[in-house]
N, C-alpha and C positions, 0 to 999 in steps of 0.2 A: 760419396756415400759413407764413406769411413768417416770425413770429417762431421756427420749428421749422428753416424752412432757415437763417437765419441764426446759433443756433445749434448747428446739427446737428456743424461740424466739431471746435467744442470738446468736443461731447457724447462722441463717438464715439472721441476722443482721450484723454477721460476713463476712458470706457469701456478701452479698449486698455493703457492703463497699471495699470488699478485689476486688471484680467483679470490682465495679464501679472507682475504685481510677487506679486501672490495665486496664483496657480499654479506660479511661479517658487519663490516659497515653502518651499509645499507640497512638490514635488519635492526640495528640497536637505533638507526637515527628514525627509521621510517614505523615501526612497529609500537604501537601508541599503550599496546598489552606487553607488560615486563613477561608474564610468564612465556609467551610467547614468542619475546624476543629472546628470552634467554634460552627456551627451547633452542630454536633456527640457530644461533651462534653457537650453542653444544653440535645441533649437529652439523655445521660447518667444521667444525674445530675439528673432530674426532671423528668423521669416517671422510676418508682423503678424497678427492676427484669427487665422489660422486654429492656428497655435503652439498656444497657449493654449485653443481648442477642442479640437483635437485630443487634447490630453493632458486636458480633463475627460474625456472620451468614452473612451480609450483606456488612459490612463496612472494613474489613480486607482485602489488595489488595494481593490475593493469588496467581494471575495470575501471575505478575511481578517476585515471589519471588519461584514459584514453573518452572515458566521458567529458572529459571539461575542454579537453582536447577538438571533440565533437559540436559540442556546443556552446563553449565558450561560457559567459556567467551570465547567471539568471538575473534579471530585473525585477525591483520591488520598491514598492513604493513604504515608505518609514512614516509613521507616526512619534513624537518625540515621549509622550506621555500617555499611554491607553487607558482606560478607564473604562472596562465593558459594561458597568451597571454606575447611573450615576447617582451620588447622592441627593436624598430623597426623593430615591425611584421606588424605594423598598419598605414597605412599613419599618415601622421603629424594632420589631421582634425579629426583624431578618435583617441585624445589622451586619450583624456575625457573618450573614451568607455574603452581603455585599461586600464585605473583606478578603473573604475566601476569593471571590472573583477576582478582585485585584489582585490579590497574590497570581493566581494562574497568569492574569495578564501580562503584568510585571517581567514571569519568569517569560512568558509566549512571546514576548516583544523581543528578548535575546537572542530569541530562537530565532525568528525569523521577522526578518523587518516590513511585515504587511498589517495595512491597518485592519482592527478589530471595528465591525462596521454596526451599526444599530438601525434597529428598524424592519428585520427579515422575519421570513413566515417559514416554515419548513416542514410539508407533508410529509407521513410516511404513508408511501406506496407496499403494498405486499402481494409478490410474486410477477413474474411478468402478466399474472391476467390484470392486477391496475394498474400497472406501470405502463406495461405499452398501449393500451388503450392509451393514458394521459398523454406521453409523448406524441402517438400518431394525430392525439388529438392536435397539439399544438403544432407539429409541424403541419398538418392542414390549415390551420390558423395563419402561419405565418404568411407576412405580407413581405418584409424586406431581405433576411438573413436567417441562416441554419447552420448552427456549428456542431457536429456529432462524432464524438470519441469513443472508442470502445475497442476492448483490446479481441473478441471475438466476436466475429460478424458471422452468423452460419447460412449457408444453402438451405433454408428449410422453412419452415412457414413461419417461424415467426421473424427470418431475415427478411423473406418476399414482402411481409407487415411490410418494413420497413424502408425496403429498395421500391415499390409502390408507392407509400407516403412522399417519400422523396424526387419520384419522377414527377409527382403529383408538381411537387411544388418548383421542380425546374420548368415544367410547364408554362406556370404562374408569373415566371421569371427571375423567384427570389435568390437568391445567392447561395449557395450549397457549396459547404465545405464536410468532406467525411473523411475522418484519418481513423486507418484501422491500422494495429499493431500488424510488423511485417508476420513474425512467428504466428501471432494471432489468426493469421487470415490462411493459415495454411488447414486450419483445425477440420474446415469442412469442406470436404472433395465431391463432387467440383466445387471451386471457389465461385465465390459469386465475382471475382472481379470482372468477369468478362461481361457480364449482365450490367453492373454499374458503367462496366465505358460503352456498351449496346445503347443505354438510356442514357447520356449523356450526364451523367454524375461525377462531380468537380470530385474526387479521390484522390486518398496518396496513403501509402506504405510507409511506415513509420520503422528508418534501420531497415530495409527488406531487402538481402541478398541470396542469392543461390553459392556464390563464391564461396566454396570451401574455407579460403582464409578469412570471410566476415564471419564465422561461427564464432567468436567471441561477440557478437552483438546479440547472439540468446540469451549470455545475464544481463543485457539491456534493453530492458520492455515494457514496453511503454501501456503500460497495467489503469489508467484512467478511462473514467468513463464519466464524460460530460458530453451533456446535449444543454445549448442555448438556442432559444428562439428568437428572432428582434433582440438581440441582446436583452431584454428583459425577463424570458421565462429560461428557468434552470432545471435543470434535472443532471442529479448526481447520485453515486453509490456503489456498490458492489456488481451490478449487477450486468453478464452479460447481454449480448442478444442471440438467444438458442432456445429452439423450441422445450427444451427441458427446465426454460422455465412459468410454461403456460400451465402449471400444475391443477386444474380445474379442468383442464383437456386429458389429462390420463396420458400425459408422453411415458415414451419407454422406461425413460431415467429421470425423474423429476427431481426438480431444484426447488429448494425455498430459502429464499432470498428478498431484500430490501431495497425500495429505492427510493430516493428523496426528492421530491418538487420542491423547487427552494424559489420562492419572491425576493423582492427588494434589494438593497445597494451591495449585495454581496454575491449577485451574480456578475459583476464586472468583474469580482476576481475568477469568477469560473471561466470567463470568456476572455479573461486575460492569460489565462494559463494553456487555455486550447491553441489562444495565438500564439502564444511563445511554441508549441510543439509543431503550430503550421508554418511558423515561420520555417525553424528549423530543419522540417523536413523540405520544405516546397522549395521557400527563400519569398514568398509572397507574405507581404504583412497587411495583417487586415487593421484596418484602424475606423474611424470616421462615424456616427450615428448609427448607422446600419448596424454595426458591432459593438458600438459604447453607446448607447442611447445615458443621457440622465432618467434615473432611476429612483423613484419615492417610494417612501417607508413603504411596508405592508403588513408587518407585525412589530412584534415587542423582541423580537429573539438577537440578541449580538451574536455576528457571527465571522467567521473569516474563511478563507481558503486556503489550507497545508499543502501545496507543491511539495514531492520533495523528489529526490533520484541521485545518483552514484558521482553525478556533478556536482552535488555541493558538499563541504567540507564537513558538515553537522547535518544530520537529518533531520529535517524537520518535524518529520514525527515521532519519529524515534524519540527526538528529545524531550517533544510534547507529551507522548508519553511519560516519559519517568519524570518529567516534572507532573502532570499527574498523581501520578502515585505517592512521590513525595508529599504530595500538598493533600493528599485524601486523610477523613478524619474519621467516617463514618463508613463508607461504603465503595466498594472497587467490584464492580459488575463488565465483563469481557467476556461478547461472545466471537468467536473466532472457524472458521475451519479449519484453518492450518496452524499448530499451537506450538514454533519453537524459538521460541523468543533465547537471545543471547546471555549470557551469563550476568552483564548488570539487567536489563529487566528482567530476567528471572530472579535476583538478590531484591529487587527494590520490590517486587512483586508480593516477595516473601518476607520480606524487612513488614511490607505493611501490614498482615496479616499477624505477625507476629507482635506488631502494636495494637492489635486489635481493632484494625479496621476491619469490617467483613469482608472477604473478598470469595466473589462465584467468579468460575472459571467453567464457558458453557460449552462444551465441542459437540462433534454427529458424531454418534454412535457408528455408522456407515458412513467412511470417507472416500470419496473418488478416486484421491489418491494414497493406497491402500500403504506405504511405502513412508509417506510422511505420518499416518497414524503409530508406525512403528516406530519411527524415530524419537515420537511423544510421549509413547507412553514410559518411558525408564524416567522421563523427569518428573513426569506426575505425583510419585513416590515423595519425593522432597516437597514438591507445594501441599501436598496433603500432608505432610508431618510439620509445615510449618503451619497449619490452621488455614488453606484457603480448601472451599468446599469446591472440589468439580464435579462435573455432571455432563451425564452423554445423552443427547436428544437423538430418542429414537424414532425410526420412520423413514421417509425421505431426507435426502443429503441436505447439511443444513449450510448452506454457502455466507451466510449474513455475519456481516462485519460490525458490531454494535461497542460500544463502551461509553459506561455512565461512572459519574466520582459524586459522589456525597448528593444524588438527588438535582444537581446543579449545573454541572459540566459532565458535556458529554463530547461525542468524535462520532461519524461514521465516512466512510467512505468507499473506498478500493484495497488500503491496505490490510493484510492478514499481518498476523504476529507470527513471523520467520521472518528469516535474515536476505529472504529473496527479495521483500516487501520493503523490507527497512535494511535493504543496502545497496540492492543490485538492480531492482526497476524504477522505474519513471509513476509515481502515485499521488494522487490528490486526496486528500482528507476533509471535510468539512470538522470546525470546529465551533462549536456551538456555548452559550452561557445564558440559561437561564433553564428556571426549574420545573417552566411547563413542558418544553421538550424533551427535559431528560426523564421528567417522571412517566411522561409518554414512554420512551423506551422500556422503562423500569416496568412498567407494565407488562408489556410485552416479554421482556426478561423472566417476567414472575410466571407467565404463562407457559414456557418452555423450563422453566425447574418444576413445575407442578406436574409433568408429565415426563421428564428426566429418569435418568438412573441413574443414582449419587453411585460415583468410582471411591471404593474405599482401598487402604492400605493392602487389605488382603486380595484386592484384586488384583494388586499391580506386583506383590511379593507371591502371590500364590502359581504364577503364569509358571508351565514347563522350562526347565532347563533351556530346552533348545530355543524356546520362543523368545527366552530372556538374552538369551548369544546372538540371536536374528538381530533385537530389536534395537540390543547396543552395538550391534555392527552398523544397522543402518545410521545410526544416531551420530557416528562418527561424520556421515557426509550433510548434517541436516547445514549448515552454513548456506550449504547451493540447492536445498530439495525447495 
C-alpha cells in the first residue's frame, strides 16, 4: 500500500499527460472545423483530468465511424461525363439555362457517383388524402414485387390502409418487402408489428433494439420513405404513414405534406437504395426483374436519387445542397419544417442572398416539435439581415420538404435542414433538372407566401428577455434536435 501512495503522484501525472497529449491528438487530426478543434485542445489543455474525459465521452464522433462499421460502403454506379439537358434539347433563348444545368451536374457527379438518368415524370401528390389512395392504388395493381420504406408506420387508419393493401397482395402472391425504421415503429402503441406477422407480411426493423447499450443507434435512422411497385412505379417524399395526414378527414392533429409519384429510369435508383437498407438489415438481396425490370422514358424530367447517411464521408445532400446555392443566380426558394442548418449552409445561404439572389426561407408557424422552433428562431435574425425573406405558414403543421434554384433545379425528398437530416440519418432525396417541375413547385411556393406571415427583424429582436435565454439555450443542442 505504501508503495502505491508513494507512487500514485507520478502515476497519475503519467496518466494525465499520456490522456491529454492522446486526445489532444485526436481532436487536431480528426476535427475537420479549426475552431473547434482548437476549442477541444484549449480544453484538454487547461482543465486537468476532466478535459480529456470529457471530450472521450462527448467529443469522439462515434456515429460516422460506427455507421461504416455497420454497413460497410455504399455501392454506386458512375457515370464518367453527365449531361442532364442535352444540347439542342433547349431552344436557342435557354442556352444559358442549359449551362446552368451542367454546372449543377458537373458539381452533383463529385458529390456522388450515380447517374443523372433522363426520361422521368414526377407527380406531386398533396396530403396523404392523394397520396395514399395512389399508392394503395398501385400496390393493388401489383403483380410481381412491393418494396415499402418509411420511417413511421402507425396503428390507426391510415396504417390499417396500408397493412390491408398489403395482405391484399401477399395474397396474390406477389413479393412483399416492408422495412419500418426500428425507433420509428415504436411511435404508435400498440405497434402494428404483431398485425404484420398475424398476416403474413415479409417485415424487418431497421437498427431495432431494446438493449440499453444499442441507444446510440437513435441518431441512426433510417428517415426514407420509398414505395416501388414491379420495380417500375415509385413513390417518394417526406411523407409519413399516420392518420394526421389524411387532412380532408379532420384528424386530431393534421399534417400537410408532399409526396412524389416518380415514373421512368430513375426508379431503379429508388429501388436500389430500398435494396441496399434490405440488404443490410435482413442480409437477403433482392435482385432479378421482379425488382429491376428495364424501364422506358415517361417524361422529359432528368432525374437521380440522393442516398445519403452517417456512412459516407461527404453527404450527399448536404453537399448538393451548397453546391446549389453556390451555383443559384436568381432565386433560392426552401420550404422546410425543421430549419437549422449548420454554419456553412447557413453562410452560403446568406453569401447568396447578399448577391442578390432572392432567397424565401418557408417554415409552420406551429411546429410539432415545439423545441426545435426555439432553437431557430435566434438565427433567423442574421438571414433576415442578410436580405433572405422568411415567412411562417400559418394553419396546420406544415411537414413538406421542397427546394427550387433559379426556376430549374429543384430536390424534394425526406431530408429537413438540421444536422439530424444531414448528418446523423439514413435519407433519400430526389434531385430533379428541368424547369417544368420546378416551376410546378414554384407555384405551390407562391401559394404558401401568399398566405404567410413575413417574420421581420422586430420580431425576432422584439421577443422577452427570458424567451431570448430559452431560445439560445436550446440552440446550443440544435446539432442532435
Amino acid at each position: 500500500m505504501q508503495f502505491i501512495i508513494d507512487i500514485w503522484p507520478a502515476l497519475a501525472a503519467t496518466i494525465q499527460f499520456t490522456a491529454m497529449a492522446g486526445t489532444a491528438a485526436h481532436a487536431m487530426l480528426t476535427k475537420s472545423d479549426v475552431r473547434s478543434a482548437a476549442g477541444w485542445v484549449g480544453f484538454i489543455l487547461f482543465v486537468p483530468f476532466l478535459g480529456w474525459l470529457v471530450y472521450l465521452l462527448f467529443g469522439v464522433n462515434r456515429i460516422q465511424r460506427r455507421a461504416r462499421e455497420l454497413r460497410g460502403v455504399r455501392r454506386g454506379k458512375a457515370l464518367p461525363a453527365p449531361v442532364p439537358v442535352a444540347r439542342g434539347s433547349l431552344p436557342a433563348e435557354q442556352e444559358e439555362q442549359r449551362k446552368e444545368l451542367e454546372s449543377f451536374a458537373r458539381f452533383g457527379q463529385k458529390v456522388l457517383a450515380e447517374s443523372f438518368e433522363p426520361g422521368n415524370m414526377v407527380d406531386v401528390l398533396t396530403n396523404g388524402d392523394e397520396a395514399y389512395p395512389a399508392m394503395i392504388e398501385a400496390i393493388d395493381r401489383a403483380a410481381r414485387s412491393i418494396a415499402l420504406s418509411t420511417y413511421i408506420f402507425n396503428n390507426d387508419k391510415a396504417g390499417l390502409l396500408f397493412v390491408e393493401a398489403l395482405t391484399r397482395a401477399v395474397g396474390r402472391g406477389v413479393r412483399v418487402r416492408l422495412l419500418i425504421d426500428g425507433v420509428g415503429s415504436w411511435y404508435s402503441q400498440p405497434s402494428l408489428i404483431p398485425l404484420l406477422r398475424e398476416r403474413g407480411i415479409n417485415y424487418a426493423r431497421f437498427l431495432h433494439s431494446f438493449m440499453p447499450w444499442q441507444m446510440p443507434y437513435l441518431n441512426m435512422r433510417n428517415h426514407q420513405k420509398i414505395l416501388v411497385v414491379d420495380g417500375e412505379h415509385g413513390f417518394t417524399g417526406g411523407m409519413n404513414i399516420a392518420v394526421g395526414n389524411l387532412v380532408g378527414q379532420n384528424p386530431d392533429k393534421p399534417i400537410l405534406d408532399y409526396h412524389f409519384k416518380v415514373e421512368g429510369p430513375v426508379v431503379a435508383q429508388l429501388m436500389r437504395t430500398f435494396a441496399h437498407e434490405w440488404e443490410f438489415t435482413t442480409g437477403e438481396i433482392l435482385s432479378g426483374p421482379d425488382w429491376f425490370p428495364p424501364l422506358a422514358h415517361k417524361g422529359d424530367l432528368v432525374a437521380r436519387a440522393l442516398p445519403a447517411g452517417p456512412d459516407l464521408g461527404l453527404n450527399p445532400i448536404r453537399w448538393t445542397l451548397l453546391g446549389a446555392l453556390s451555383e443559384a443566380r436568381q432565386s433560392i426558394r426552401v420550404v422546410t419544417p425543421y430549419f437549422l442548418p449548420d454554419t456553412t449552409l447557413a453562410t452560403n445561404l446568406s453569401l447568396a442572398a447578399m448577391r442578390g439572389v432572392d432567397v424565401d426561407i418557408i417554415l409552420p408557424e406551429t411546429n410539432n416539435l415545439f423545441f426545435v422552433d426555439w432553437a431557430a428562431t435566434p438565427s433567423l435574425l442574421w438571414f433576415i439581415e442578410a436580405g433572405c425573406r422568411v415567412w411562417k405558414t400559418e394553419g396546420h403543421f406544415e411537414h413538406s420538404k421542397l427546394m427550387t434554384v433559379d426556376g430549374i433545379w429543384s430536390t424534394v425528398g425526406s431530408a429537413n435542414w438540421d444536422g439530424r437530416s444531414l448528418r446523423l440519418n439514413f435519407e433519400l432525396n430526389l434531385e430533379c433538372y428541368g424547369s417544368s417541375f420546378a416551376q410546378r413547385l414554384d407555384r405551390i411556393i407562391d401559394a404558401k407566401i401568399a398566405t404567410a406571415r413575413p417574420v421581420t427583424l422586430a420580431d425576432i429582436a422584439g421577443r422577452p428577455f427570458p424567451e431570448k435565454l430559452r431560445d439560445a439555450a436550446v440552440r446550443l443542442a440544435s446539432p442532435y434536435l
